[in-house]
Every structure is written in C-alpha cells, then in structure tokens.
LOTI-736459 format. One record per residue (C-alpha): residue number from 1; residue in three letters; x, z, y. Coordinates in Angstrom, 3 decimals, always signed. Each point is the difference from the previous one (the first is absolute). Layout:
N
   nr  rest         x         z         y
  NUM   ALA         X         Z         Y
...
//
This chain:
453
   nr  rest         x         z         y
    1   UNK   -22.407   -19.001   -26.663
    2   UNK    -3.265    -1.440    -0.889
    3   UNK    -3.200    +0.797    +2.311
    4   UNK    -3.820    +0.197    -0.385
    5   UNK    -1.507    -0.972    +3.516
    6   UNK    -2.928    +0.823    +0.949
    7   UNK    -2.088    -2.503    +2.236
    8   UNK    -3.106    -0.340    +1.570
    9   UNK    -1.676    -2.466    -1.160
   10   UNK    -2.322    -0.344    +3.583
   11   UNK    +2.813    -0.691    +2.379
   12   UNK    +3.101    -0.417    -2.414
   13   UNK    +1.323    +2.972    +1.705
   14   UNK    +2.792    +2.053    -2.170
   15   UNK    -1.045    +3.636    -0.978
   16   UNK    +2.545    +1.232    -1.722
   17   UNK    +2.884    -0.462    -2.659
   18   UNK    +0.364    +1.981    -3.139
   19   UNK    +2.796    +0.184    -2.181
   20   UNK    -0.125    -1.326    -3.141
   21   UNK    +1.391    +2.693    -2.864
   22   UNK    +2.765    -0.474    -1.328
   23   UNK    +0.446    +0.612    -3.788
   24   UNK    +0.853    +3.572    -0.210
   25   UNK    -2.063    +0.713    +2.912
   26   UNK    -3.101    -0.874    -2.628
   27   UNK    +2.388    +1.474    -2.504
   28   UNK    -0.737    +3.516    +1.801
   29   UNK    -4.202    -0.503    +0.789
   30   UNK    -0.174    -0.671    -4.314
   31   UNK    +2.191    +3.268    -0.405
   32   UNK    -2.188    +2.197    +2.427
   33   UNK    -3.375    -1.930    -1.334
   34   UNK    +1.270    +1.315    -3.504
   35   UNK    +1.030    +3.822    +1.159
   36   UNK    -3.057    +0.298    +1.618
   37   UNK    -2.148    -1.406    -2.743
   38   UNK    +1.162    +2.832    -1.996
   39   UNK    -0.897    +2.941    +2.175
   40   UNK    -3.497    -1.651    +1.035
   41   UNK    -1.352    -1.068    -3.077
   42   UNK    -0.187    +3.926    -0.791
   43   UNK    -1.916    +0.143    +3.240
   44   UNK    -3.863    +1.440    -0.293
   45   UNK    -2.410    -2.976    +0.157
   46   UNK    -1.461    +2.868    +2.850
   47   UNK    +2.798    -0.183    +1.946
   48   UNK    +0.351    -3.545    +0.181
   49   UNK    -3.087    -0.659    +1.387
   50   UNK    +0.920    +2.568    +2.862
   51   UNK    +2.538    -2.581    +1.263
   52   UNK    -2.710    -2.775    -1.006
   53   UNK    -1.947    +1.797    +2.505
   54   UNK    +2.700    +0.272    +2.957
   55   UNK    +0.261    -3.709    -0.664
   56   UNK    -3.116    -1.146    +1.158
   57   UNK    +0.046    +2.295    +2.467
   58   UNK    +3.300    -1.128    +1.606
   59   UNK    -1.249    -3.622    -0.630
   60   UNK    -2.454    +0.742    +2.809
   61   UNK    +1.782    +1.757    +2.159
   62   UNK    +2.324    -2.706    +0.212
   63   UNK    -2.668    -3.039    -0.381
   64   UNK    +0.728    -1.373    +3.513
   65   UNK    +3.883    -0.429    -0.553
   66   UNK    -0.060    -1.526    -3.647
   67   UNK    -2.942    -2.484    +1.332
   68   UNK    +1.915    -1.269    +2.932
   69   UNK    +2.808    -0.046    -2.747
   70   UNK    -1.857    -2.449    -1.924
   71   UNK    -1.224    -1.950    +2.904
   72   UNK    +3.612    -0.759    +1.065
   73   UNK    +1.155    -0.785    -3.219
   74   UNK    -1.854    -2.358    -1.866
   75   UNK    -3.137    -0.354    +2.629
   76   UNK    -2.649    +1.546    -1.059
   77   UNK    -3.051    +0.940    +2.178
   78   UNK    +0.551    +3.293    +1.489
   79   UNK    -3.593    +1.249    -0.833
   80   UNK    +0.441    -1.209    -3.186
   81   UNK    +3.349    +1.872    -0.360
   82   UNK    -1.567    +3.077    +1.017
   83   UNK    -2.754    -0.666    -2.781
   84   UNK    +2.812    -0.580    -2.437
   85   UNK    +1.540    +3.546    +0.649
   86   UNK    -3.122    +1.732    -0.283
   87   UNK    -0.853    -1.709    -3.192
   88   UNK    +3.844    +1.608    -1.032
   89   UNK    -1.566    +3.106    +0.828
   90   UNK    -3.058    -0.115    -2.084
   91   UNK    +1.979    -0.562    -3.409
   92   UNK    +1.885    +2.756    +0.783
   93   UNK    -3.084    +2.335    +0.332
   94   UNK    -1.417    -2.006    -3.175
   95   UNK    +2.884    +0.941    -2.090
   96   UNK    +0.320    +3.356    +1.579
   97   UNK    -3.801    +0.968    -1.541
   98   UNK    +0.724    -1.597    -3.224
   99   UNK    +3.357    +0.127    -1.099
  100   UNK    +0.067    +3.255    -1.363
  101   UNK    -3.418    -1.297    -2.343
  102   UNK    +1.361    -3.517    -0.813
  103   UNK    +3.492    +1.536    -1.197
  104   UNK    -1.418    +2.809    -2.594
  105   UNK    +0.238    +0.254    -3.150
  106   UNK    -2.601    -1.953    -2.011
  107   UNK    -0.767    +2.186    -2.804
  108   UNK    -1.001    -2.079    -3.504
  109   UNK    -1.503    +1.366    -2.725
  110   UNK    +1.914    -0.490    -3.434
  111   UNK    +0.260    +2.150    -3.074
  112   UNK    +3.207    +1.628    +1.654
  113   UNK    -0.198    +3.283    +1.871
  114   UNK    +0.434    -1.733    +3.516
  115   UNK    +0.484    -3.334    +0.244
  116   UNK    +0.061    -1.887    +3.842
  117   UNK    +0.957    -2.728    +2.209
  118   UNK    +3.302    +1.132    +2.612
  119   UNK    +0.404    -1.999    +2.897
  120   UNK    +3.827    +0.273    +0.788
  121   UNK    +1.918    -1.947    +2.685
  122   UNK    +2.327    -2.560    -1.219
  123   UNK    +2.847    +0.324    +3.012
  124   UNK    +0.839    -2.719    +2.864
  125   UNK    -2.441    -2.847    +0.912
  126   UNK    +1.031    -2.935    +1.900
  127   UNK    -2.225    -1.220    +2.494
  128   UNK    +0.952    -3.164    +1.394
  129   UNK    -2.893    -0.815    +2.607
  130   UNK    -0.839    -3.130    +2.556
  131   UNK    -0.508    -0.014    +4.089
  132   UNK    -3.439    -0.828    +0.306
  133   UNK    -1.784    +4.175    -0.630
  134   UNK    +3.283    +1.415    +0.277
  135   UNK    -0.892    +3.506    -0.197
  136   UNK    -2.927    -0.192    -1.616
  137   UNK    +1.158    -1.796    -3.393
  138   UNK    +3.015    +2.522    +0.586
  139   UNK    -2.330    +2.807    +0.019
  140   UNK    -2.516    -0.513    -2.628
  141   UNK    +2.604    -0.452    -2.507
  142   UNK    +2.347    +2.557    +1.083
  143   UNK    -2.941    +2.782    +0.132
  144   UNK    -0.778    -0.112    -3.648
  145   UNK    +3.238    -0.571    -1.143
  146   UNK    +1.345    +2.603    +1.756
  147   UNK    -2.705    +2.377    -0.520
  148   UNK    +0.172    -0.572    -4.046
  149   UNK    +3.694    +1.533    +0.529
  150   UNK    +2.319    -3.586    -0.064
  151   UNK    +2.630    -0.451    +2.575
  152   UNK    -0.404    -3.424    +2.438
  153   UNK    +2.823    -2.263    +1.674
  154   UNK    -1.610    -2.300    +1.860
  155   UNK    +1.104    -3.688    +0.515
  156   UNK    -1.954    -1.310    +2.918
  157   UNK    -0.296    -3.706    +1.516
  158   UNK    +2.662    -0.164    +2.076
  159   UNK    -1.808    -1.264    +3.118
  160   UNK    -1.261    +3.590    +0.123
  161   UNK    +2.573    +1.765    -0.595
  162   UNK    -0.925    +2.563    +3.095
  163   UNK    -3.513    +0.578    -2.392
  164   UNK    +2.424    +0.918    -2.518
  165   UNK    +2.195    +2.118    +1.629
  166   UNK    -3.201    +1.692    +1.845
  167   UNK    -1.570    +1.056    -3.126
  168   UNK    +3.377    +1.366    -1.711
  169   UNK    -0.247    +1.898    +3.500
  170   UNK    -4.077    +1.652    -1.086
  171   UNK    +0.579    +0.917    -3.049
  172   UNK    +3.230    +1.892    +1.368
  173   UNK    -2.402    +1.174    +2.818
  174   UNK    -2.885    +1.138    -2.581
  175   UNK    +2.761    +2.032    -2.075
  176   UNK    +0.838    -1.883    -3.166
  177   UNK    +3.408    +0.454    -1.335
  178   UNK    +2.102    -3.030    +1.715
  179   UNK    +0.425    -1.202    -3.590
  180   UNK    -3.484    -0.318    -0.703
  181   UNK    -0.673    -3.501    +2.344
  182   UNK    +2.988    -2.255    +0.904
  183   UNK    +0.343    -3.130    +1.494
  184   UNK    +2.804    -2.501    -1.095
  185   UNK    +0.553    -3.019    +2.064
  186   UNK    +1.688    -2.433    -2.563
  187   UNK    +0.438    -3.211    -0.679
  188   UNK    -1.400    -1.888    -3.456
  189   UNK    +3.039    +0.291    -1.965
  190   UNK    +0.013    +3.684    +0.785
  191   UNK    -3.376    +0.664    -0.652
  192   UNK    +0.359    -1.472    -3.278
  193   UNK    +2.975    +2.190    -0.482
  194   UNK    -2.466    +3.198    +0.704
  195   UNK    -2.879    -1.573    -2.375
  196   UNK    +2.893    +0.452    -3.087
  197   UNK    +0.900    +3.472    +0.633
  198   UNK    -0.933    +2.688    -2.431
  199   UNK    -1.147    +2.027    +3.132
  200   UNK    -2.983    -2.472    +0.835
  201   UNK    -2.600    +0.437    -2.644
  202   UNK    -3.464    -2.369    +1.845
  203   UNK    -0.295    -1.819    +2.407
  204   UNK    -2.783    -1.220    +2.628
  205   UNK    +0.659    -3.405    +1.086
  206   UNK    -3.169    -1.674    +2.942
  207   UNK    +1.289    -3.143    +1.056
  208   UNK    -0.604    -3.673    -0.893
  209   UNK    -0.196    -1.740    -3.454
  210   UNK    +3.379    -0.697    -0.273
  211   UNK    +1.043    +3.075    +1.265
  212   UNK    -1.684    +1.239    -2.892
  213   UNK    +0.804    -2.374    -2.724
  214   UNK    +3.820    +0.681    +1.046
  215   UNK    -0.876    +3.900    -0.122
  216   UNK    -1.711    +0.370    -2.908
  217   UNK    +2.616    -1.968    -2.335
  218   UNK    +2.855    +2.807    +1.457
  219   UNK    -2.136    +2.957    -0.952
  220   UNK    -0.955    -1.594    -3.208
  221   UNK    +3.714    -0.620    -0.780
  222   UNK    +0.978    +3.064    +0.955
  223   UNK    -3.218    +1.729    -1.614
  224   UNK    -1.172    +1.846    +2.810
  225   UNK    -4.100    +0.576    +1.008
  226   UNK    -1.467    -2.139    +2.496
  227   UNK    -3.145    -0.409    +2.164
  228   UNK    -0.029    -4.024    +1.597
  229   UNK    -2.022    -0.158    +2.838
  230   UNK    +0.042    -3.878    +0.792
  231   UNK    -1.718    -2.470    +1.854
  232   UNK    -3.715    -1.439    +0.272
  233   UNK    -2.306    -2.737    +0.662
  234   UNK    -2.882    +1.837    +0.200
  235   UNK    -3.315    -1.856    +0.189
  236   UNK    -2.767    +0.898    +2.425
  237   UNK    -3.188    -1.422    -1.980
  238   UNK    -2.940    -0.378    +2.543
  239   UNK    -3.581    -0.969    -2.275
  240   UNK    -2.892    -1.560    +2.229
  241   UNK    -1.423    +3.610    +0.784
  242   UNK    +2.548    +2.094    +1.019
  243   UNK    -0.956    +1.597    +3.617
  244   UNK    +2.302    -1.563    +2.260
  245   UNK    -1.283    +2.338    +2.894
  246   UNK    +1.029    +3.180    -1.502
  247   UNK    +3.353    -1.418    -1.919
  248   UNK    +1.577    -2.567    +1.967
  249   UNK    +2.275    +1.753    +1.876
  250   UNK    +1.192    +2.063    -3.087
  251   UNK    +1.248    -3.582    -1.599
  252   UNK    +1.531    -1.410    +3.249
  253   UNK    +2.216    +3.678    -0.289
  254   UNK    +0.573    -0.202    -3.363
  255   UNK    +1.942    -3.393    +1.252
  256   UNK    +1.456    +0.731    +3.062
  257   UNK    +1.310    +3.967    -0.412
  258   UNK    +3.244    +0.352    +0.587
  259   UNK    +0.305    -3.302    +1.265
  260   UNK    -1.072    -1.147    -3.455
  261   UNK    +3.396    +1.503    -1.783
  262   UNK    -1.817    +2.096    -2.474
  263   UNK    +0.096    -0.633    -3.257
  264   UNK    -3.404    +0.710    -0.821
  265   UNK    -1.529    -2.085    +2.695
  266   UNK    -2.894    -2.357    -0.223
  267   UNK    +1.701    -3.271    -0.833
  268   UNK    -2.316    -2.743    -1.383
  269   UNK    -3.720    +0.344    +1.797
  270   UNK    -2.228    -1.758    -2.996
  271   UNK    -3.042    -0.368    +1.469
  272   UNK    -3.308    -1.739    -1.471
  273   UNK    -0.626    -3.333    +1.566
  274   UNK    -3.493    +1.526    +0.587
  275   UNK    +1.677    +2.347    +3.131
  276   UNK    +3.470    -1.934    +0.332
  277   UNK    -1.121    -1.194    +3.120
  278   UNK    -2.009    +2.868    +1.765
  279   UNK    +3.431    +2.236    -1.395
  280   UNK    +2.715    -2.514    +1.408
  281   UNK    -1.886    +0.059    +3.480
  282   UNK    +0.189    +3.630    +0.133
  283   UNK    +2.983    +0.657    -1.456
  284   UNK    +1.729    -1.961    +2.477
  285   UNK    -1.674    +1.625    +2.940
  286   UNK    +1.027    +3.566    -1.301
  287   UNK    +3.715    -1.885    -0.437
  288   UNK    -0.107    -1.337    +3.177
  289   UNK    -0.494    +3.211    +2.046
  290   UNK    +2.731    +1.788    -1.779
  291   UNK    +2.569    +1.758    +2.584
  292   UNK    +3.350    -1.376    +0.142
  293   UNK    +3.195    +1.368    +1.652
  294   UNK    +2.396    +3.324    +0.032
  295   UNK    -0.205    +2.009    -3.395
  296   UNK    +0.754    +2.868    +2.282
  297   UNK    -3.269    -0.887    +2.142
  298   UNK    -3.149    +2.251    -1.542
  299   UNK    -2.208    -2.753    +0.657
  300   UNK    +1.585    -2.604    -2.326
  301   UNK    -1.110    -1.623    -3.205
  302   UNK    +2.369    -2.367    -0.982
  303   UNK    +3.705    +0.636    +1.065
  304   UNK    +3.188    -1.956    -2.003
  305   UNK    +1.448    -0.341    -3.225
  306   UNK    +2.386    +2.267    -1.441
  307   UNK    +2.539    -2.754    +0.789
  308   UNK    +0.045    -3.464    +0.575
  309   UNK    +0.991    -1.496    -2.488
  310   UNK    -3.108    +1.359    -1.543
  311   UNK    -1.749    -2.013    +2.459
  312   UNK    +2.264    -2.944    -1.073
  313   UNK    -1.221    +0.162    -3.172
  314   UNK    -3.553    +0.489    +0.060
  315   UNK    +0.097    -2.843    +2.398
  316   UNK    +1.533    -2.223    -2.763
  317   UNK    -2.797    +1.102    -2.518
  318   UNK    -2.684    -0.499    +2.377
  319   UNK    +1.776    -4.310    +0.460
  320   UNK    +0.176    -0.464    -3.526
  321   UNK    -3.563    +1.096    -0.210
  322   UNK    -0.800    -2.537    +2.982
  323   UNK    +1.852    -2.339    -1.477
  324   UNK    -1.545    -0.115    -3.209
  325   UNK    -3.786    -0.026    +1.911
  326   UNK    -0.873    +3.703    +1.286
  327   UNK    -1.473    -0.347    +3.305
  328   UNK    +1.066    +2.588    +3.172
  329   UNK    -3.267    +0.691    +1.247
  330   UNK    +1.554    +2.848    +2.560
  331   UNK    +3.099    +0.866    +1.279
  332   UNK    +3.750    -0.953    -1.591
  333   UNK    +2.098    +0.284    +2.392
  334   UNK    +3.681    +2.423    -0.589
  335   UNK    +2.768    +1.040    +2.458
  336   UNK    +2.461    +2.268    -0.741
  337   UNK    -1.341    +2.898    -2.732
  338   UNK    -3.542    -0.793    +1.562
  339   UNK    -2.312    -1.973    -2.053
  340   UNK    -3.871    -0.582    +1.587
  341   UNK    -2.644    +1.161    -2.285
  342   UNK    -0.963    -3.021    -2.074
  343   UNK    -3.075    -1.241    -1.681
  344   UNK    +0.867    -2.962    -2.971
  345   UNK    -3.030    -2.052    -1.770
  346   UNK    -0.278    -2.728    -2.434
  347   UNK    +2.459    +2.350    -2.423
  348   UNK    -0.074    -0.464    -3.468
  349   UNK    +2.213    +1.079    -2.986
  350   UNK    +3.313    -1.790    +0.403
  351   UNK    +0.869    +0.866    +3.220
  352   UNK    +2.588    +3.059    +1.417
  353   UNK    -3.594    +1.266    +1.459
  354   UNK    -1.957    +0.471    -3.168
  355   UNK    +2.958    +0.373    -2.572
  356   UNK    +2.600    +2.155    +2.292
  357   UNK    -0.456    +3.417    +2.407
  358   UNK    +0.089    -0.823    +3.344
  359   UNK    +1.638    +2.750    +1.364
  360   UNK    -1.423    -0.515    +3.204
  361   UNK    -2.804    +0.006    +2.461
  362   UNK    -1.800    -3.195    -1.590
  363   UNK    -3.214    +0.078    -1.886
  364   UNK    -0.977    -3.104    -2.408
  365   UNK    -3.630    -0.489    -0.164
  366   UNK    -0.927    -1.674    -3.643
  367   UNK    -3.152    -1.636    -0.537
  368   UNK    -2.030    +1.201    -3.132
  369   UNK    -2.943    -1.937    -1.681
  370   UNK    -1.302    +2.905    -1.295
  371   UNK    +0.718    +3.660    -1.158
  372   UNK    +1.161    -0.920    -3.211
  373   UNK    +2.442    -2.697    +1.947
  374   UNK    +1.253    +2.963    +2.245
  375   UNK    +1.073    +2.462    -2.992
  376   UNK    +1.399    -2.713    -1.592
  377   UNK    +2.318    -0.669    +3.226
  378   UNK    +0.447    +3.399    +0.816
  379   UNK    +1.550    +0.263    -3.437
  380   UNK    +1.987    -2.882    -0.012
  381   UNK    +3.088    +1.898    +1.152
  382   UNK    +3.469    +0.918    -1.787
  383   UNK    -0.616    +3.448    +2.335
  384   UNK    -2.570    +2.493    -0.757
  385   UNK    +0.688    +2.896    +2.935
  386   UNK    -3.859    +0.261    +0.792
  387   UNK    -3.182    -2.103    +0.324
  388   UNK    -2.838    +0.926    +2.618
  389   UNK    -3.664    -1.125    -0.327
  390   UNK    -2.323    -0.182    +2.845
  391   UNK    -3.930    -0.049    -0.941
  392   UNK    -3.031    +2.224    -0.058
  393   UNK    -0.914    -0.948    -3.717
  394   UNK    +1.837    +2.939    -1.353
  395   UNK    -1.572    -0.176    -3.363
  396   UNK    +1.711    -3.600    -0.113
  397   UNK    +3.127    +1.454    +1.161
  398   UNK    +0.253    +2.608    -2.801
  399   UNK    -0.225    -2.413    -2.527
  400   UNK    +3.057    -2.091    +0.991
  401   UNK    +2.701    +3.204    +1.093
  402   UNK    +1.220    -0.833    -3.768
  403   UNK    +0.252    -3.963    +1.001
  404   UNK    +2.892    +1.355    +2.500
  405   UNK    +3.042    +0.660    -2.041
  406   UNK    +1.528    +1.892    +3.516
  407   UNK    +1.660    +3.350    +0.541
  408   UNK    -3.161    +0.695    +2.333
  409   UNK    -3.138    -1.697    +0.754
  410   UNK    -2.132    +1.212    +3.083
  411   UNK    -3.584    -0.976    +1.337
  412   UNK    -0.907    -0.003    +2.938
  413   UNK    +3.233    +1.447    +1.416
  414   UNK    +3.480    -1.406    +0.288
  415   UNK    +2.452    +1.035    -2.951
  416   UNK    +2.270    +2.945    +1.768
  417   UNK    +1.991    +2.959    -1.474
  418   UNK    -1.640    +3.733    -0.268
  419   UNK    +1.900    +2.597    -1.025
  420   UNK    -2.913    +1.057    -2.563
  421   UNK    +0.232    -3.574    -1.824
  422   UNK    +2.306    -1.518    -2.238
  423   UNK    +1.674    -3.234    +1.937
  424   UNK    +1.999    -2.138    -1.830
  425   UNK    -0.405    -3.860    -1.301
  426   UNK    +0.515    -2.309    -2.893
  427   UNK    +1.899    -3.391    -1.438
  428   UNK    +2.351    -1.123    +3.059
  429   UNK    -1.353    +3.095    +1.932
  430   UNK    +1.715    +2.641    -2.020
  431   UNK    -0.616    +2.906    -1.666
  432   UNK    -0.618    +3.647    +0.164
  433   UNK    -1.600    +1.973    +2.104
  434   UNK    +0.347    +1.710    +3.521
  435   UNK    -1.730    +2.762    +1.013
  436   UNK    -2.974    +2.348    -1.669
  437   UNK    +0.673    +1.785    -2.914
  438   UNK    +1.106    -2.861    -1.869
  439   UNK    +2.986    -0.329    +3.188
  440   UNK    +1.166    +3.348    -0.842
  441   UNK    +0.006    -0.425    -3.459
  442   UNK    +2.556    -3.716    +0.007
  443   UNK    +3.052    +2.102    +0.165
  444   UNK    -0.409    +3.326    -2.003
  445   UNK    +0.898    +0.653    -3.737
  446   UNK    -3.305    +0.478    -1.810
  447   UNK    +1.322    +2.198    -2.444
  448   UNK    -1.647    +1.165    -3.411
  449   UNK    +0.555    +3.439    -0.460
  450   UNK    -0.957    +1.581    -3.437
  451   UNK    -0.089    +3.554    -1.016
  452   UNK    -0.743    +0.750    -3.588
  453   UNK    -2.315    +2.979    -0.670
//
C-alpha cells in the first residue's frame, strides 16, 4: 500500500499520510464524475451560481484553517495564505455576477429565422494542479468550470494532499453534488490512465514546462481540450525614470511572494545602466530587511520552500550561474527547505539565471545600456508568462506593449492574476486562458444553432 505523506517543509515534521487510490477506487470517482455530469449539466446557470455563492462564502468562514493548512504544508507565509483564500473568494463572487451573462446565448444575425451561439458544457475536466497557490489555482479553475456545468476530479501535488482533501471537503460543505469536485490521489501511470478515458473530455494542467510538454502530448493523443498553464521568466524592465520611491517595494514583492515560488514572479530585473546602481543599492536594503522565520508567525516574509529539494536545486542553478561569472552580491546561503533571499549580478544570457526560472527567492539584476538593450533582453526568453515595465514615460510605454510577445504585460505594477482579466502565457509558457470570460469559455461547446424561418 502506497502512501502520499505530507511534510512540513519548516521543521520536516510529518503531517499526515494519504492513501494512494487504488485502480477501481479511481474507477468509482470517473463513474460518479460521469452520473453526476448528467444530472448537472441540466442545472440552471441561476442555480449554479447559488452554490458559487455559498462557496466564497464558506471560503471565508473557514480562511483561518485552510491558511494554517497551507502554511504547514508547503510553507507559505501565513498572511499571505490568508490573502490567498480571500483572493479564492473574490472569483467566486466574480463568476457569481457574471456567469449567468458570459454563458447566454449569443444571438447572430443570418438569413435564418433564429440563428445563435449555445454555450454547452462538454462533461469532466481534469485539473491536475501544483503546491505552490494550492487553493487558489484550484479555485479559479474549478469556479468557471464548474459554473459552465462540467464535472472536476482533481489531481493535486501530492505534498498537499490535505489542500486537496480540504477543498473536496468545501465544495461538499457549500452543497455541490459530491460528484461535481473530486480529488484523486494517483500516481503518473494512473493519471495517464484517467487522461484516456472517454469520461474526461479537458483538462487544466499548471505546473512546470515539462509537466506540460508531457501533458499536452496525452491530451493531444487522446484528443481531448486543454488549457497549459506553464512556467515563466518574466522580466522586470526598469528605464532610467521609473520612480523608485513609489515602486520599489512593488518589484522586491513581485520577487520574493511566496517565497519567490510563483510562477509569475519578477525574475530578471533589467535595469538601465543609467539607475543600475541607485536600484541595486535600494533593492538590497528593501531585501535585506525582509522577515525570516515560522510561516505560521504573522509577522514573516520569507518562510521555506515547498521542500528541499527545491532548495537543492535552485541552489545548483544559482552555482552554475557563479560558476560561469554571476556575482552574489547578497545572501546565498540554504539549509534544509530554507533558501536566504538572494540578489545575483553580472548575469547575462547563458546562464541558469537569465535562460531558466528560478523557482526561488533570488532576483538577478541585468545591466542594460539602454531601453532598446532592455526589451531586447527582456525578450530574449524561450518563456513568455508576463513582462513588467517600470517608467513614468507612458507614452513610450504604449508604443512598445506590442514589442512584448507575453500573455500579460503590466506598467507600473507587478504582473498578478484578477479574476476580471484573461491570464494565461505563450511559447514554453503555455496556452489558454484562466479566468475572465475567456476562463469560462476554455471548456464549453460553442455550439451553432440554426433555425430556418
């Protein structure tokens, strides 16, 4: 009998163990996903959104446990947790307005007597989703889906297993039908075995590059939608005018949330040679007073990794980057599933720092001649997640959001999700979207329905 332990990852204490399935055990979740695909599809859009709404609102009633939850589990920052459940929340109430709008018939006019656009559920999505927002990436794709009237079986990293197991628990709580949202905890060979049945028609996958690359090829094989959510290098681009006063501390976040284990984080600081050194000054300081210790403690920054052989191999990216003539100009040091927040310099295209993501707490600062020089390195990347631009020349700015070939690009702010935009990325960061009406709309038939006069 094969086990999924959960451990936390700030004193290598064990959680808890969770059974893996066994075949017919996931044999029985596709069976009920299917039975209750059939009775909920005919569901009102109307009601739906009544259990959208009990969602959120049992979300927040419960926002202390599932934060602690996370905490424990893969280490993030309690506040931060709490943040993260709230956020869960607000899709929910973003959906819960707009749903009933985004899923209507779009009447088109033709020479027939009625001719329109249906927007009909397609049946189970897979979700298979990573440790580092483990109820939010959970959430934003299961409220949509859901909503739309598809089924879900969840397939969560199995160092948070308990996340899983939680959230099977609220949508029980908020009064979905228990075949609506299910949680499998299965190894690779049976996932792929769930990926090939008829029952599972999409499916969601966030996770790494290779996670995706390995994804998408089963659901193209097998012919079955799919949304990739991958990983990114995303460039910070600082020009010679931005207002480090009023901004700085949004970039040094956009690094260091969530102990730097977000895909969307600031990556690669390009910064004009004009402020490079005024920037790396004060970057450092704002670095440098960060607050390290207990994810469970409210007053901490920075906790641990999700594990540590995470921290294992960031540290290995950050020596071949050394090796190769990147500079540490703060911090380095690992032990255990902690790794210190970092600043690298002297990195150029070539090394893990520029060409790889750094899944990590560790921020390489890139020296730019010039603007043109920092768009070009910004865009030197096999990734394209999200690109941020710092500067007050707007006008400027304006003119180059078509140089970025990025899922997102964001001034003056660092690149986040909101449930009222479209968030997804291109080449080695995947494809589709999350989220918006565009979110809803990834796993629904778009149906042409004609009607001759």
């Amino acid at each position: 009998m094969e086990y999924l332990r959960s451990i936390n990852p700030y004193n290598q204490q064990l959680l808890e163990k969770y059974k893996r399935f066994s075949d017919p055990e996931i044999g029985t979740v596709l069976k009920k996903t299917e039975d209750t695909f059939l009775e909920w599809k005919s569901e009102s859009v109307e009601n739906r959104v009544v259990l959208l709404k009990n969602l959120g609102k049992t979300l927040l009633r419960n926002k202390e446990k599932y934060s602690v939850l996370m905490a424990k589990e893969m280490g993030k920052p309690l506040t931060q947790a709490v943040a993260e459940v709230e956020k869960c929340a607000w899709v929910c109430d973003f959906y819960a307005k707009n749903a009933v709008q985004f899923l209507s018939d779009d009447l088109i006019e033709t020479e027939a007597g009625e001719s329109f656009i249906s927007y009909d559920p397609i049946g189970c999505v897979l979700a298979i989703m990573p440790w580092n927002f483990p109820f939010w990436q959970v959430i934003r794709c299961a409220a949509p889906t859901l909503t739309a009237g598809n089924t879900l079986i969840l397939k969560h990293a199995s160092n948070v297993s308990g996340c899983a197991i939680a959230l099977q628990e609220l949508f029980i709580s908020a009064g979905y039908p228990k075949g609506c949202f299910q949680v499998i905890l299965a190894d690779h060979k049976q996932l792929e075995a769930v990926m090939e049945s008829d029952i599972v028609q999409g499916v969601s996958l966030t996770g790494s590059e290779k996670a995706g690359r390995s994804i998408a090829s089963l659901a193209g094989k097998n012919l079955k939608r799919s949304v990739m959510e991958l990983g990114g290098n995303n460039a910070c681009i600082v020009w010679e005018d931005a207002d480090l006063d009023k901004y700085l501390d949004t970039m040094v976040n956009a690094r260091m949330l969530n102990n730097g284990q977000s895909c969307i984080a600031a990556k690669r600081f390009i910064v004009v040679e004009e402020i490079y050194g005024e920037f790396l000054s004060r970057f450092r300081d704002i670095v440098r007073a960060l607050k390290i210790g207990d994810p469970l403690n409210v007053s901490t920054d920075i906790g641990v990794l999700a594990r540590e052989d995470l921290a294992h191999s960031l540290s290995d990216q950050v020596e071949k980057s050394i090796k190769m003539g990147a500079v540490v100009d703060y911090g380095n040091s690992r032990s255990g599933a902690y790794y210190e927040p970092t600043i690298i310099t002297e990195v150029r295209p070539g090394m893990p720092a520029f060409d790889e993501e750094l899944f990590g707490p560790v921020a390489a600062i890139i020296k730019a001649k010039d603007r043109t020089d920092a768009l070009a390195l910004a865009t030197k990347s096999k990734f394209g997640l999200g690109t941020m631009l710092f500067t007050e020349d707007l006008e400027s700015a304006r003119k180059v959001v078509g140089d970025i070939p990025d899922g997102a690009f964001f001034i003056n702010e660092m690149v986040k999700s909101d449930p009222r935009l479209p968030f997804g990325g291109t080449k080695a960061s995947g494809y589709g979207r999350e989220l918006s009406l565009e979110g809803m709309l990834e796993f629904v038939n778009k149906k042409t329905v004609y009607i001759a006069k």
